[in-house]
N, C-alpha and C positions, 0 to 999 in steps of 0.2 A: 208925194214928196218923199224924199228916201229920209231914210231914219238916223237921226245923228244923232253919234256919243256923246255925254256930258264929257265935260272934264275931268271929274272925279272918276268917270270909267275909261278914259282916254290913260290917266295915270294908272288907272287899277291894270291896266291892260300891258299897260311898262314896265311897269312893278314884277308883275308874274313874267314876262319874257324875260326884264334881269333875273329875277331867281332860276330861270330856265338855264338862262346862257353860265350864271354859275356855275350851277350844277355840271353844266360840260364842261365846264373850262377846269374843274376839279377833276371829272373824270377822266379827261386828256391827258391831264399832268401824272395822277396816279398811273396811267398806262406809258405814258415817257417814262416815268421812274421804273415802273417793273422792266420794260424793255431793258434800260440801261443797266437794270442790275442784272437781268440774266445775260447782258452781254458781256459785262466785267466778269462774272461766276467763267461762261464760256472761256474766255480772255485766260485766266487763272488757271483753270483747269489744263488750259493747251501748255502755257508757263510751265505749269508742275512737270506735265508729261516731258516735255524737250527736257526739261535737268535731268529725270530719272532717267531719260534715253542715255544720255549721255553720261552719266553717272555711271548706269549699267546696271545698276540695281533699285530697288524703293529705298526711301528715304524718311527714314522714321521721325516722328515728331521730334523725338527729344535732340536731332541733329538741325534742327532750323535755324535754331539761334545761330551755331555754327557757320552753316549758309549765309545767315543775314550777316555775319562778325565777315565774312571772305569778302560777300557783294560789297558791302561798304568799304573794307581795308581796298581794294580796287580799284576802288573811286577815289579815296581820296590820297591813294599815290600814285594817279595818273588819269581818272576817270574810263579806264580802262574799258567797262562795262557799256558806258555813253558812247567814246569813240565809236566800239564797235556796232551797237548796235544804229547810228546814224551814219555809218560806211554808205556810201554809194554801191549797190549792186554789181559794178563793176570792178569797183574792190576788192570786193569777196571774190570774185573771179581770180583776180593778180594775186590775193591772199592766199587762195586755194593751191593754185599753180604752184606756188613757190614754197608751201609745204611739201610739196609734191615731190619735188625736186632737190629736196634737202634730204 
């Protein structure tokens, strides 16, 4: 006859698979969150580079504030910043153009 579990080994045997599945489901999370934070870091990183390109030079700490007093003064007389950056691709096309041309 085959050998069956009591109860209390049926639960013991639950008990350790929950703390198993814990244990991953912590480790998963901690590994989403590092993902996501080296993708924001990446994300930030590329941000910085496009201003300094276009700036033309580095952009010292002590001018950030500045930066952040422009981005917002932008926004909130026109949202300037939002338009452009949610333009249609096609936009920047006709946008581009028409610098061009002036």
């Amino acid at each position: 006859m085959a050998n069956r579990r009591t109860t209390e080994e049926q639960l013991e045997a639950l008990s350790k698979r929950q703390e198993q599945m814990k244990a991953q489901e912590k480790a998963l999370k901690k590994r989403l969150s590092e993902e996501n934070r080296k993708a924001r870091t990446r994300r930030l990183i590329k941000i910085g580079a496009e201003v300094e390109s276009v700036y033309g030079k580095a952009i010292e700490e002590d001018k950030l504030p500045r930066l952040r007093k422009f981005l917002q003064e932008q926004e909130y007389r026109g949202s300037f910043l939002t338009k452009a950056l949610e333009r249609a691709d096609d936009d920047d096309a006709a946008f581009i153009k028409e610098k061009e041309e002036v």
